[in-house]
Structures are given as C-alpha cells and as structure tokens.
PDB file of N, CA, C and O in Angstrom:
ATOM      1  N   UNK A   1       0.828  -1.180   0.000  1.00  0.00           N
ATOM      2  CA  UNK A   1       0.000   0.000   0.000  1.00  0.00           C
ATOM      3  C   UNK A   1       0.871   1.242   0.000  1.00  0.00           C
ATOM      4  O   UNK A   1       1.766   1.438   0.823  1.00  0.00           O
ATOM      5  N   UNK A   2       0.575   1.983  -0.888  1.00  0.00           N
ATOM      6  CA  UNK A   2       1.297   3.147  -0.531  1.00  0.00           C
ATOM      7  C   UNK A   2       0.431   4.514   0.268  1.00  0.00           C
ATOM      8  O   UNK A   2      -0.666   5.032   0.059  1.00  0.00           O
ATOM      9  N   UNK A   3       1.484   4.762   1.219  1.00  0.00           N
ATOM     10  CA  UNK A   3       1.462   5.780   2.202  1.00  0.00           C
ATOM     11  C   UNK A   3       0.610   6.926   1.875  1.00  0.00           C
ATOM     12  O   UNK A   3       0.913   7.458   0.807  1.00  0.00           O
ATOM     13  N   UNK A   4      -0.620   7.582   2.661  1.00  0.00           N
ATOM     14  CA  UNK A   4      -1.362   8.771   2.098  1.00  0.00           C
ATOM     15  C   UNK A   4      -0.854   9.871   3.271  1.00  0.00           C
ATOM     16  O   UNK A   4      -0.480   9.774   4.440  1.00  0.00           O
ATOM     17  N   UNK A   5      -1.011  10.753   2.500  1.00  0.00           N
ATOM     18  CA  UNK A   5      -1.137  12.210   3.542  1.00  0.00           C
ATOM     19  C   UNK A   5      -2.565  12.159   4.355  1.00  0.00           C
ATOM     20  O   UNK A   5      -3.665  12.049   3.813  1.00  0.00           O
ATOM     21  N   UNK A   6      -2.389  12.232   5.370  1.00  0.00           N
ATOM     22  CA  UNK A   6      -3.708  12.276   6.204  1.00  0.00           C
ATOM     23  C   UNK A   6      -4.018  13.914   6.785  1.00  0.00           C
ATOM     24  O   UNK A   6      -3.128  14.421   7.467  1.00  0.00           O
ATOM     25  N   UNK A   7      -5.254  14.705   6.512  1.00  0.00           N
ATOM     26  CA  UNK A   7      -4.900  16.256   7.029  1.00  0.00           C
ATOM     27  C   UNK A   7      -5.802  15.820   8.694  1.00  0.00           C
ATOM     28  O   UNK A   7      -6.444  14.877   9.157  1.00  0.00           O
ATOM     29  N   UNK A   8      -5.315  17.231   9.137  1.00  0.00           N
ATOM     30  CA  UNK A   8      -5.424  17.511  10.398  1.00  0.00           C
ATOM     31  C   UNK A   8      -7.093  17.549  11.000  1.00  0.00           C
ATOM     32  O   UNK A   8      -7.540  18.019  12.046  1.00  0.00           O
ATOM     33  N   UNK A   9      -7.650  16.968  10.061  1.00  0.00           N
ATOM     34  CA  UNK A   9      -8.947  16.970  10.102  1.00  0.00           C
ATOM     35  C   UNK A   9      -9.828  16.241  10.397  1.00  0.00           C
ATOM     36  O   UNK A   9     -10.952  16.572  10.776  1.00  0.00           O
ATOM     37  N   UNK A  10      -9.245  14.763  10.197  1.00  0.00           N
ATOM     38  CA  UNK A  10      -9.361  13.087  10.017  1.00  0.00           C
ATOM     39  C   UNK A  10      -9.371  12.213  11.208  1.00  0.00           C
ATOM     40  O   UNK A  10      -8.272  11.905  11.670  1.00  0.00           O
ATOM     41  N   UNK A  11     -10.149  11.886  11.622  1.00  0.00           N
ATOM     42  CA  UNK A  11      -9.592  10.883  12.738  1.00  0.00           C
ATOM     43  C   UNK A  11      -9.078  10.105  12.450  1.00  0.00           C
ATOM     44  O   UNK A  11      -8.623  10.110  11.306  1.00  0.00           O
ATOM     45  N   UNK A  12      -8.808   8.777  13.474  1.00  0.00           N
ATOM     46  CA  UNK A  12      -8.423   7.611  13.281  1.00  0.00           C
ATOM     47  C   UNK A  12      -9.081   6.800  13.363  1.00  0.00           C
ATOM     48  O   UNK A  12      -8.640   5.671  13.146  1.00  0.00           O
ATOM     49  N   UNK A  13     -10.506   7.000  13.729  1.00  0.00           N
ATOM     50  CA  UNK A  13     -11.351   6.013  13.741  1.00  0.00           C
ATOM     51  C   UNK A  13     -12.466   5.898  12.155  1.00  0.00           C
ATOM     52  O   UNK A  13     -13.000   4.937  11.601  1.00  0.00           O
ATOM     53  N   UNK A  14     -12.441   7.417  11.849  1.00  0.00           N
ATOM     54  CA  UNK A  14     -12.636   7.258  10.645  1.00  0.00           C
ATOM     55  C   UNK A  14     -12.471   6.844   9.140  1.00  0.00           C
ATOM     56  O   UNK A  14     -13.179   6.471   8.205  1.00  0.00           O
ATOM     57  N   UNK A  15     -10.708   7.202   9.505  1.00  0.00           N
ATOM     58  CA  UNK A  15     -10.191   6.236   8.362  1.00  0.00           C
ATOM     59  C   UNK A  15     -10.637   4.686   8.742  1.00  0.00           C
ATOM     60  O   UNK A  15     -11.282   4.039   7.917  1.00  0.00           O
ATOM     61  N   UNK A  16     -10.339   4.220   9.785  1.00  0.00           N
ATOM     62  CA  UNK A  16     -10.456   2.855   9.692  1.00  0.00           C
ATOM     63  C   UNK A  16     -11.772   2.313   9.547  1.00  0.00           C
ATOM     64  O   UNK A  16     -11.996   1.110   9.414  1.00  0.00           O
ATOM     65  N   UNK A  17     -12.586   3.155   9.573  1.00  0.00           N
ATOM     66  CA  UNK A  17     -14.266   2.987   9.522  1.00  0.00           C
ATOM     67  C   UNK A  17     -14.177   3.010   7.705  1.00  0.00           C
ATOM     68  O   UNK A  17     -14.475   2.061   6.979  1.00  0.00           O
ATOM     69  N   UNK A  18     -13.868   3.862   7.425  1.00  0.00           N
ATOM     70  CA  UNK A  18     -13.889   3.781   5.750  1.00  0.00           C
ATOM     71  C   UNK A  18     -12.904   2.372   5.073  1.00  0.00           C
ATOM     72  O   UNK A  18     -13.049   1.923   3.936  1.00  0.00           O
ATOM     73  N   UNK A  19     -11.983   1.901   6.035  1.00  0.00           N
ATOM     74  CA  UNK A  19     -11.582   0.956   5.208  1.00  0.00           C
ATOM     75  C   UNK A  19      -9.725   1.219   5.218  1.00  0.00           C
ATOM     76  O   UNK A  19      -8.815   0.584   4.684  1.00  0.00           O
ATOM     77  N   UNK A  20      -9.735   2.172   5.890  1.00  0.00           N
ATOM     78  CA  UNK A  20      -8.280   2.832   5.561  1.00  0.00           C
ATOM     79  C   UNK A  20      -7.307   2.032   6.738  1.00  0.00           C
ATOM     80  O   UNK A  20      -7.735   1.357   7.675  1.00  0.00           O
ATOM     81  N   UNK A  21      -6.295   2.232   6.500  1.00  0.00           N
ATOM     82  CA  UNK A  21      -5.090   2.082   7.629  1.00  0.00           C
ATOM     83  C   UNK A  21      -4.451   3.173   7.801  1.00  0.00           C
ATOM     84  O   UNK A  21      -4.887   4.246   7.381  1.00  0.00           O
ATOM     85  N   UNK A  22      -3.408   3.061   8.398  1.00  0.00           N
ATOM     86  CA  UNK A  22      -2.462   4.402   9.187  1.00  0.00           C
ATOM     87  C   UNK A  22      -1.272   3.592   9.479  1.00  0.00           C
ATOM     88  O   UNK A  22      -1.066   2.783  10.384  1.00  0.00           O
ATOM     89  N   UNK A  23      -0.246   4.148   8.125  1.00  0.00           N
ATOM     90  CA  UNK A  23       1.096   3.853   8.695  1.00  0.00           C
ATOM     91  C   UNK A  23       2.078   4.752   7.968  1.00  0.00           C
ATOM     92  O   UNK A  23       2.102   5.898   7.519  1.00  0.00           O
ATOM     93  N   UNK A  24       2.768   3.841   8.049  1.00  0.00           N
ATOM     94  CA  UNK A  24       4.561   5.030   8.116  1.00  0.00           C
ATOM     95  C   UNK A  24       4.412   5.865   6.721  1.00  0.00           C
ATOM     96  O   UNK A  24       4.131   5.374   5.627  1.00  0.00           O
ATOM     97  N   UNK A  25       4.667   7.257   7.013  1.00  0.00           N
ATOM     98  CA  UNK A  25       4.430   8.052   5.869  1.00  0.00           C
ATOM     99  C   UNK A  25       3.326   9.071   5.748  1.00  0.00           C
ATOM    100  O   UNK A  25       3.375  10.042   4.992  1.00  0.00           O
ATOM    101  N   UNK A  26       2.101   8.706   6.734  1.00  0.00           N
ATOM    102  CA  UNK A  26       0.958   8.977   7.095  1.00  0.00           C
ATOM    103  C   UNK A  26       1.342  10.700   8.253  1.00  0.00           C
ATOM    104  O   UNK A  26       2.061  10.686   9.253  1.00  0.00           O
ATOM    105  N   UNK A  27       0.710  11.795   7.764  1.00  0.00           N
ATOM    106  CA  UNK A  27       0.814  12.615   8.648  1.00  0.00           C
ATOM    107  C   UNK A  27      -0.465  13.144   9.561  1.00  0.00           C
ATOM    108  O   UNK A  27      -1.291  12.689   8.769  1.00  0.00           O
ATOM    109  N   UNK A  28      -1.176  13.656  10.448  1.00  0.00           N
ATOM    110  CA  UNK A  28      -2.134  14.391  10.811  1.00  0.00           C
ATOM    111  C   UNK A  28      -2.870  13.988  12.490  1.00  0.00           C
ATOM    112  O   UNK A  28      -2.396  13.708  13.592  1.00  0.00           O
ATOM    113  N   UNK A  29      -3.884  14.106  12.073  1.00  0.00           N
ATOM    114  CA  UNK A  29      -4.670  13.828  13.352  1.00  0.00           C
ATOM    115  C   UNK A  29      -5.194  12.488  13.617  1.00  0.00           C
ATOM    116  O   UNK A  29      -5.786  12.208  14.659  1.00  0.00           O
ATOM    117  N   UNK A  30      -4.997  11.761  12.781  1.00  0.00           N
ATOM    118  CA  UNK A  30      -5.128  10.078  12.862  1.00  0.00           C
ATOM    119  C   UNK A  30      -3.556   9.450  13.572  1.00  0.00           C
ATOM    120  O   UNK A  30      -3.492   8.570  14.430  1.00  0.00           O
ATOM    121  N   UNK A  31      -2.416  10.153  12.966  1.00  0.00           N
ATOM    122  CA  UNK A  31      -1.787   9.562  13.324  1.00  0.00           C
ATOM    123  C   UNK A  31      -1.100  10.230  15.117  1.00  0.00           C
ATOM    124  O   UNK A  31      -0.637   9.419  15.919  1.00  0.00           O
ATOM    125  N   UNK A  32      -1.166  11.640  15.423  1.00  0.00           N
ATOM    126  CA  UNK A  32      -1.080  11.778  16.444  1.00  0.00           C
ATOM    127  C   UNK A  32      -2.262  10.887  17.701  1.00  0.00           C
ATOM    128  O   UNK A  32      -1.932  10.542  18.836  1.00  0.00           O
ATOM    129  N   UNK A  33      -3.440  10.720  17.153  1.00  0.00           N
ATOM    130  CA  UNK A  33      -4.143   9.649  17.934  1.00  0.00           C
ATOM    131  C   UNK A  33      -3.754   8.467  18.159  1.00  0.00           C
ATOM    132  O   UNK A  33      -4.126   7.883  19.177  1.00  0.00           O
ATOM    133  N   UNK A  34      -2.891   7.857  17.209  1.00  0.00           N
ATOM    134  CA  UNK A  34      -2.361   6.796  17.236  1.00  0.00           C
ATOM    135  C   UNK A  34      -1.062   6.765  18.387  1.00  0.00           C
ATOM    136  O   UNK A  34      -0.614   5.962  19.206  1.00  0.00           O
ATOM    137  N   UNK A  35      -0.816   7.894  18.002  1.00  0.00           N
ATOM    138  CA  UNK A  35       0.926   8.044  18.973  1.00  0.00           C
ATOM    139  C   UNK A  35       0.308   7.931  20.263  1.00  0.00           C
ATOM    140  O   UNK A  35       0.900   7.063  20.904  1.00  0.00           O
ATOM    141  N   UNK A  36      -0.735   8.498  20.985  1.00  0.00           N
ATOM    142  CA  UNK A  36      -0.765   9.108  22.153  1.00  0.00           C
ATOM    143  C   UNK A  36      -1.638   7.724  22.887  1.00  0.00           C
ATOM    144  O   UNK A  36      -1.674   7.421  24.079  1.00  0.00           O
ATOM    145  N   UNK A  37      -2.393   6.944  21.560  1.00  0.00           N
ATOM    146  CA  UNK A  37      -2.328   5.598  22.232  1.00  0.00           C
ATOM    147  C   UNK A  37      -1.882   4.624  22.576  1.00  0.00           C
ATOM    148  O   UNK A  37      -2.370   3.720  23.253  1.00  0.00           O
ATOM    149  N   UNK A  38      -0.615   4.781  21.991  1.00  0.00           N
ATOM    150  CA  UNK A  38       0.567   4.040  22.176  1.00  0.00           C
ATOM    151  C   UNK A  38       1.626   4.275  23.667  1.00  0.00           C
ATOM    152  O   UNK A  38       2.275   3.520  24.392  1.00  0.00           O
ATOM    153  N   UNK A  39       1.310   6.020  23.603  1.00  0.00           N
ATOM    154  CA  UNK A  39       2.285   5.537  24.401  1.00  0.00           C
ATOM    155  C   UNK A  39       1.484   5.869  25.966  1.00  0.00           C
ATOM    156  O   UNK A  39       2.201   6.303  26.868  1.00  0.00           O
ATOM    157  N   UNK A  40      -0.059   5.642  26.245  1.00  0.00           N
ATOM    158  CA  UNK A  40      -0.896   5.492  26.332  1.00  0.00           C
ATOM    159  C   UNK A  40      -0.944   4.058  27.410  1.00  0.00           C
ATOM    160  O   UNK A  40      -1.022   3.935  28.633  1.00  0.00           O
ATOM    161  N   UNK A  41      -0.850   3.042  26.203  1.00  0.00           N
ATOM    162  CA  UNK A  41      -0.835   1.391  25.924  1.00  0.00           C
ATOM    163  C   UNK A  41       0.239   1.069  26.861  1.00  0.00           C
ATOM    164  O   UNK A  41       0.064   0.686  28.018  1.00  0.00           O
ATOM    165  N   UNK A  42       1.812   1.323  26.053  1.00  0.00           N
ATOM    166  CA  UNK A  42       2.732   1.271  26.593  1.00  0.00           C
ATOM    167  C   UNK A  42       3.820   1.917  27.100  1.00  0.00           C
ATOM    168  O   UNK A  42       4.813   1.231  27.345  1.00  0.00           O
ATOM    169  N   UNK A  43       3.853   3.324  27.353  1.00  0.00           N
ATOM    170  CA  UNK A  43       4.778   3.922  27.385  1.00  0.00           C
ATOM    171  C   UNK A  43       5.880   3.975  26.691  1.00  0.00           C
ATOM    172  O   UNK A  43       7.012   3.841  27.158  1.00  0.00           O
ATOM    173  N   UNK A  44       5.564   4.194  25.421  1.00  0.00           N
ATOM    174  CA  UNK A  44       6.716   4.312  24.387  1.00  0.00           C
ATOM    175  C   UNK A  44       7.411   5.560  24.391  1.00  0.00           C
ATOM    176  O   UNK A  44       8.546   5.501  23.917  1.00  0.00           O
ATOM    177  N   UNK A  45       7.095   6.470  24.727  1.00  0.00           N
ATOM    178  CA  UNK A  45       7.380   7.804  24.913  1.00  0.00           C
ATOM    179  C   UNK A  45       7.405   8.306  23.498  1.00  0.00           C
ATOM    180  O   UNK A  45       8.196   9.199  23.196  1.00  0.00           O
ATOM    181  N   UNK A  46       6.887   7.977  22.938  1.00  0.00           N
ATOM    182  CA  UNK A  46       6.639   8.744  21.128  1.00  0.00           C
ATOM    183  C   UNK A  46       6.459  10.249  21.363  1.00  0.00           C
ATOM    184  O   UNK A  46       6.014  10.675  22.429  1.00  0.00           O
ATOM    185  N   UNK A  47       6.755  10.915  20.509  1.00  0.00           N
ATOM    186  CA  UNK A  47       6.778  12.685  20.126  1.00  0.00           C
ATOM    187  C   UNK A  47       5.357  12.371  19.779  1.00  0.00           C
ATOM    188  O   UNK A  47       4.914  11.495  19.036  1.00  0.00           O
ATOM    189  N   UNK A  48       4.885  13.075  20.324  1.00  0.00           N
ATOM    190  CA  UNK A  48       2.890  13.037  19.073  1.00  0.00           C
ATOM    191  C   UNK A  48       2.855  14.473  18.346  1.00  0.00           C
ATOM    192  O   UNK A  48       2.240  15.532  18.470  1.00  0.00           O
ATOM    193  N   UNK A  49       3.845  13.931  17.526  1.00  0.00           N
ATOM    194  CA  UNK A  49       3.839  15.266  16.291  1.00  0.00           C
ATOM    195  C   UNK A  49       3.183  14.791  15.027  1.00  0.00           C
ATOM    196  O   UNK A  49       3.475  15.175  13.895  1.00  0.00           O
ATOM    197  N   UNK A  50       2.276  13.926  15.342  1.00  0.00           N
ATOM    198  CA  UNK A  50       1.301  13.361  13.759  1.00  0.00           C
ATOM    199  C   UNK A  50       1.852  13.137  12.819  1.00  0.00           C
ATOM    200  O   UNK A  50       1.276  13.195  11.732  1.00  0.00           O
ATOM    201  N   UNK A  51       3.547  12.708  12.971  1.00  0.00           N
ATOM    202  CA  UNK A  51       4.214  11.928  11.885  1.00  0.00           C
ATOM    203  C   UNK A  51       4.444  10.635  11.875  1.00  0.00           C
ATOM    204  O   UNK A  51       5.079  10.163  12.817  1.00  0.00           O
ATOM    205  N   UNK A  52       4.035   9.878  10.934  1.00  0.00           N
ATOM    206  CA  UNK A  52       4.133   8.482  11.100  1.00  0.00           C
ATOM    207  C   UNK A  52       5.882   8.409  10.851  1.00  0.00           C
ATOM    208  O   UNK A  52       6.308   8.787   9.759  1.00  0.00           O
ATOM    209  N   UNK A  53       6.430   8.128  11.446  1.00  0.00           N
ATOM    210  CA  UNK A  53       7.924   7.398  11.214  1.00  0.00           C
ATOM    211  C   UNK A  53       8.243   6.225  11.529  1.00  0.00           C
ATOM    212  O   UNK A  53       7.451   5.284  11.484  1.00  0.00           O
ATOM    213  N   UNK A  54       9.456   6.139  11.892  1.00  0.00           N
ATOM    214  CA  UNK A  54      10.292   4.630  12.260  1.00  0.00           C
ATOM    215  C   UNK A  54      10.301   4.812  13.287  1.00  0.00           C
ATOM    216  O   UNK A  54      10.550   3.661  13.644  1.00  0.00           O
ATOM    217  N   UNK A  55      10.220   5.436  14.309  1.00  0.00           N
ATOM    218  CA  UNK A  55      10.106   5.307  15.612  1.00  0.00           C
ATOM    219  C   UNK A  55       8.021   4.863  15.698  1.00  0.00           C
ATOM    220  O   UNK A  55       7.727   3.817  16.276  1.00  0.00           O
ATOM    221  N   UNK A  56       7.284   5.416  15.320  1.00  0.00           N
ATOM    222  CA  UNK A  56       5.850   5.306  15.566  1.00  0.00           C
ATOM    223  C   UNK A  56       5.900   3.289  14.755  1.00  0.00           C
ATOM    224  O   UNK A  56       5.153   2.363  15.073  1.00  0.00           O
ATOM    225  N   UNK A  57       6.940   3.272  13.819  1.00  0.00           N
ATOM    226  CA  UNK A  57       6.265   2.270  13.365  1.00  0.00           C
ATOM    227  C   UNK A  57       6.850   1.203  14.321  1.00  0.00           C
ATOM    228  O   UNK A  57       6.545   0.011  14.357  1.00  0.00           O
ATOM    229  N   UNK A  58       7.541   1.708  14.912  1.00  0.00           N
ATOM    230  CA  UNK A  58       8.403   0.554  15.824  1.00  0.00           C
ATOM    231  C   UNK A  58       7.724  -0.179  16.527  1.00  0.00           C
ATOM    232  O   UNK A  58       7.520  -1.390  16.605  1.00  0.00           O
ATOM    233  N   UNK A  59       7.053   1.649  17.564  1.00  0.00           N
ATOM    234  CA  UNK A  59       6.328   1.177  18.275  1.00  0.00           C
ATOM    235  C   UNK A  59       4.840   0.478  18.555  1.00  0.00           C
ATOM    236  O   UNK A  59       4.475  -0.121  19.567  1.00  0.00           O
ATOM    237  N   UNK A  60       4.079   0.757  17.294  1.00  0.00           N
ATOM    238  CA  UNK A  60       3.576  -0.247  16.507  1.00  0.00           C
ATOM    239  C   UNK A  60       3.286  -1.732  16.750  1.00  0.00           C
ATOM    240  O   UNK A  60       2.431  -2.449  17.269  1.00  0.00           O
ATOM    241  N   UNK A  61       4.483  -1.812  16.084  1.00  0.00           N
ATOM    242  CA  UNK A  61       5.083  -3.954  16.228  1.00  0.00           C
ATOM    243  C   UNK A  61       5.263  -3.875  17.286  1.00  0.00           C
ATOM    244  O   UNK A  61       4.340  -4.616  17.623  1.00  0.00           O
ATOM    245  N   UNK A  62       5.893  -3.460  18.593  1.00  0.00           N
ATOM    246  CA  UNK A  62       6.037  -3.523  19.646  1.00  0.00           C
ATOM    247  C   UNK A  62       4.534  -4.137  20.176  1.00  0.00           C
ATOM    248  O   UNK A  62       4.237  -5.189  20.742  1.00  0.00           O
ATOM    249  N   UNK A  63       3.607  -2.781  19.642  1.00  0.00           N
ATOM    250  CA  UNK A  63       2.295  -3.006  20.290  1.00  0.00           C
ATOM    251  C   UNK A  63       1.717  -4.112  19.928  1.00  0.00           C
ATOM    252  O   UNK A  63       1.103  -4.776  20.763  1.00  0.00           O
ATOM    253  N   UNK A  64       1.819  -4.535  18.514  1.00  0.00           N
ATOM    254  CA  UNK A  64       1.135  -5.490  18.141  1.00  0.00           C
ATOM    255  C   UNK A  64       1.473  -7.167  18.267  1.00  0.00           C
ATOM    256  O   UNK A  64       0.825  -8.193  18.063  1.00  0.00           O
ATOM    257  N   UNK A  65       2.623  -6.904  18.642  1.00  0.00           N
ATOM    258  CA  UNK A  65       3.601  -8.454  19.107  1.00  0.00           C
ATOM    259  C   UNK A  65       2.821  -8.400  20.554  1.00  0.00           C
ATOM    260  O   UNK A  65       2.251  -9.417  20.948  1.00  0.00           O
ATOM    261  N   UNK A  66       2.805  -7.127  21.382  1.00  0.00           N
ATOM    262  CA  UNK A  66       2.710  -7.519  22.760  1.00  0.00           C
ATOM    263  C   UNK A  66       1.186  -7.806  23.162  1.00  0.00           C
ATOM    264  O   UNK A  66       1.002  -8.492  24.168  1.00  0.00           O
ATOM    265  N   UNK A  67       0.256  -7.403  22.559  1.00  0.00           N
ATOM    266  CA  UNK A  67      -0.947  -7.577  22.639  1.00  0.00           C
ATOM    267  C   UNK A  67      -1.732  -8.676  22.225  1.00  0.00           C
ATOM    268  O   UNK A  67      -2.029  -8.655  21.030  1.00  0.00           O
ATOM    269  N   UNK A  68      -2.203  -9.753  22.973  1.00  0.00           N
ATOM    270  CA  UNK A  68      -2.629 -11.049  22.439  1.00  0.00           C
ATOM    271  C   UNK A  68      -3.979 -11.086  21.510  1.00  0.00           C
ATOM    272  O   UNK A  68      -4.381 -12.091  20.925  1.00  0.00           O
ATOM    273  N   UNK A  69      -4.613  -9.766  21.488  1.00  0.00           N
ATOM    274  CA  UNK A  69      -5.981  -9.733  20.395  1.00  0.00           C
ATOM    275  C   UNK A  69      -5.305  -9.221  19.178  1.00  0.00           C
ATOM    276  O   UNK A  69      -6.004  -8.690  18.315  1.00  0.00           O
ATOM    277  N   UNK A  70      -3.646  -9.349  18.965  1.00  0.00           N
ATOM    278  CA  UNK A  70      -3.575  -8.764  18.047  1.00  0.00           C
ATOM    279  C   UNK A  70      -2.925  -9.741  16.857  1.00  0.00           C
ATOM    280  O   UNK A  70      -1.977 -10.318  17.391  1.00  0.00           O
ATOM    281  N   UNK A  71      -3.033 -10.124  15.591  1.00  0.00           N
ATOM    282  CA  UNK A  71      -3.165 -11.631  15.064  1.00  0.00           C
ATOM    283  C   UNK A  71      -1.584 -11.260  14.198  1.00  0.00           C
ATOM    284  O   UNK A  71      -0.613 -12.013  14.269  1.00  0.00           O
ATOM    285  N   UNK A  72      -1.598 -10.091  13.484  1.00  0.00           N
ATOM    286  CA  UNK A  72      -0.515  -9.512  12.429  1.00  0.00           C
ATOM    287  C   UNK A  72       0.097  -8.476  12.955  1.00  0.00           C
ATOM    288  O   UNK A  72      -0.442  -7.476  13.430  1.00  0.00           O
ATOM    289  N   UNK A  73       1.490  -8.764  12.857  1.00  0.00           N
ATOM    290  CA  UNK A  73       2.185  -7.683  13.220  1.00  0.00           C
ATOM    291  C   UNK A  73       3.282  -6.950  12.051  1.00  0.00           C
ATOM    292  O   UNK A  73       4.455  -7.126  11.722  1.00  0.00           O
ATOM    293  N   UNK A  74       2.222  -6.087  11.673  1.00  0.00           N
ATOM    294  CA  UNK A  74       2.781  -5.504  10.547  1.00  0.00           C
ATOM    295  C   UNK A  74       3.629  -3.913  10.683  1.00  0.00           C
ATOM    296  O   UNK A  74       4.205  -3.397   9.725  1.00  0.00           O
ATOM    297  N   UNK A  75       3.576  -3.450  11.727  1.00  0.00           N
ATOM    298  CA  UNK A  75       3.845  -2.325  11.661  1.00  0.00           C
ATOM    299  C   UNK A  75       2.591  -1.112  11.070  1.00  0.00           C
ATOM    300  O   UNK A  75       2.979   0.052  10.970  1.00  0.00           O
ATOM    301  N   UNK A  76       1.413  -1.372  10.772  1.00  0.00           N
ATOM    302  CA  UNK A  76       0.272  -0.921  10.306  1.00  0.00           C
ATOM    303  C   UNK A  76      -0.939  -0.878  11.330  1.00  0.00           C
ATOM    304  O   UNK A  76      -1.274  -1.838  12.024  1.00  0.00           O
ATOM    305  N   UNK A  77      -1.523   0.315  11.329  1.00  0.00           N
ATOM    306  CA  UNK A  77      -2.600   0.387  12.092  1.00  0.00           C
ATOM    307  C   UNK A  77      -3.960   0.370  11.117  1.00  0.00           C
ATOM    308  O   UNK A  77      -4.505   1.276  10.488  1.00  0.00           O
ATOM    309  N   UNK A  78      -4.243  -0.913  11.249  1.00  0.00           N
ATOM    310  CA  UNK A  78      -5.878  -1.400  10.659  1.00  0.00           C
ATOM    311  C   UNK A  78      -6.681  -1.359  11.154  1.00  0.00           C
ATOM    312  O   UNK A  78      -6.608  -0.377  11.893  1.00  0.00           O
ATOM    313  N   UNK A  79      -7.981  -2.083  11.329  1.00  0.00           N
ATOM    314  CA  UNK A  79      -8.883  -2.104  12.569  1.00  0.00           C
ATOM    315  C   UNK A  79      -9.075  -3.081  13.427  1.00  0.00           C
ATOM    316  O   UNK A  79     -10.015  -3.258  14.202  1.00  0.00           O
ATOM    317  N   UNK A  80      -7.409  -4.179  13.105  1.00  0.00           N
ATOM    318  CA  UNK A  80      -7.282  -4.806  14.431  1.00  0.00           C
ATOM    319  C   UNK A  80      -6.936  -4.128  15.119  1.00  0.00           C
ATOM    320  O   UNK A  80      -7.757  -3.643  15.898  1.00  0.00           O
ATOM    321  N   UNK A  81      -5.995  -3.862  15.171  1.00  0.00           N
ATOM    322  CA  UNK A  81      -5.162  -2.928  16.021  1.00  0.00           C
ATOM    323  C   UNK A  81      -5.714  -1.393  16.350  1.00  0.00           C
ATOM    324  O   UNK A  81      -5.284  -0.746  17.305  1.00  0.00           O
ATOM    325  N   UNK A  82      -6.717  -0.904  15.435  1.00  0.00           N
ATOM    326  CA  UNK A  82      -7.414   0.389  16.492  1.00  0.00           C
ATOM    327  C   UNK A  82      -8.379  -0.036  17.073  1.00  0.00           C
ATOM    328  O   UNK A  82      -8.968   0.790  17.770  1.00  0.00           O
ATOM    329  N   UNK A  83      -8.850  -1.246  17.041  1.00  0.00           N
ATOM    330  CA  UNK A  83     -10.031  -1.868  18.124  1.00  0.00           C
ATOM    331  C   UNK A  83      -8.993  -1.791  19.637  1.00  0.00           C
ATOM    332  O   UNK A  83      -9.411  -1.382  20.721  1.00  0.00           O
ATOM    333  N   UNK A  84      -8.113  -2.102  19.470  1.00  0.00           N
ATOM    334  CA  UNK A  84      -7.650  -2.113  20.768  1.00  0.00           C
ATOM    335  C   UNK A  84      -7.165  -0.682  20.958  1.00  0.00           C
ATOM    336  O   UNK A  84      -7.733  -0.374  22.006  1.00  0.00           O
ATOM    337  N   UNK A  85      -6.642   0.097  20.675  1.00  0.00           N
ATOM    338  CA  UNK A  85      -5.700   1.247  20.721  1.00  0.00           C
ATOM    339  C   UNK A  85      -6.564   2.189  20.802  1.00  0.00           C
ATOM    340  O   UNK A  85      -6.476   3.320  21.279  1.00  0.00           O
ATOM    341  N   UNK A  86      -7.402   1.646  20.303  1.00  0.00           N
ATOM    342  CA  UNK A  86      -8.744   3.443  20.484  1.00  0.00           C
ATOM    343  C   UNK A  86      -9.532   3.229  22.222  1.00  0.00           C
ATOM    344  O   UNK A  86     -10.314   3.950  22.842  1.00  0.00           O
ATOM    345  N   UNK A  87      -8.947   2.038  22.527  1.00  0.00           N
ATOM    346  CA  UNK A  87      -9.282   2.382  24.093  1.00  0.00           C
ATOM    347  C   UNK A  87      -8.408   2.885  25.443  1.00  0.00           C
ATOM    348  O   UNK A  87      -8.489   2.783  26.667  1.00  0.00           O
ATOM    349  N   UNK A  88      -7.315   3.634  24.206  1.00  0.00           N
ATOM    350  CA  UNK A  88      -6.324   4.021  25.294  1.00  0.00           C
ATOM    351  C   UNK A  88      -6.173   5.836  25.163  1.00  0.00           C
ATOM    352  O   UNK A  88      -5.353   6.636  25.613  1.00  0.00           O
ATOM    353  N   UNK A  89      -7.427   5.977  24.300  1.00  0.00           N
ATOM    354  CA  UNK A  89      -7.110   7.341  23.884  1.00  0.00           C
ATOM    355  C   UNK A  89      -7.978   8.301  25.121  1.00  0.00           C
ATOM    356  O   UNK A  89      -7.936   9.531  25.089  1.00  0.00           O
TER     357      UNK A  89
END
C-alpha cells in the first residue's frame, strides 16, 4: 500500500471505519491519535507530532507483538489494532 497524507482533520477512527489504515508516511490527526495511544498502551514515549515514522512504526510492532488480540504484526494500524488502541485514547 502506498502511504497517504492524512490532514489535520481526520480521525483515526474514521479512516479505519472507511476501510483505511495508518502507517509510516501517514501525517495528521489520525496519526497523532495513534501516537498518544501508544504511548498510552505502553509507554513508548513517542513525540505526538502526527508523523508516522520509524520510531511510531516501531512502536507499533512492539504493540502489536505484545498484545494477544492482536493476530498480524505488521507495523500498520488497521482495525485490528485500532479496536484495541482506540481504548487508550
């Protein structure tokens, strides 16, 4: 998949309601939701500057290895992984 610009406008529950994911490359208000559930989840200490990077995607797989409802660990936030993560927001 290639990477979209996400604007500051967007949730994260919406993309994933439409079908979308959220990963590396991804900028805005989906993905600062994502950061702040992460580190939220686990204390990753992520910047929540709504940039998807290599540090967000890290922490990510981190999340998704460590979490047992979670089946793929791709580094991608789908709607396995915001079923769980949207309860840390």
């Amino acid at each position: 998949m290639t990477p979209q610009f996400v604007d500051w406008s967007t949730s994260a529950s919406t993309i994933i309601a439409r079908g979308g994911v959220i990963q590396k490359g991804d900028q805005g208000l989906s993905v600062r939701q994502v950061q702040i559930a992460l580190n939220n989840y686990g204390h990753y200490g992520l910047s929540t500057d709504g940039i998807f990077g290599t540090a967000t995607e890290n922490a990510v797989r981190q999340f998704q290895f460590a979490d047992p409802n979670i089946v793929q660990v791709d580094g991608i936030v789908g709607s396995e992984s915001w079923n769980v993560l949207q309860n840390y927001l």
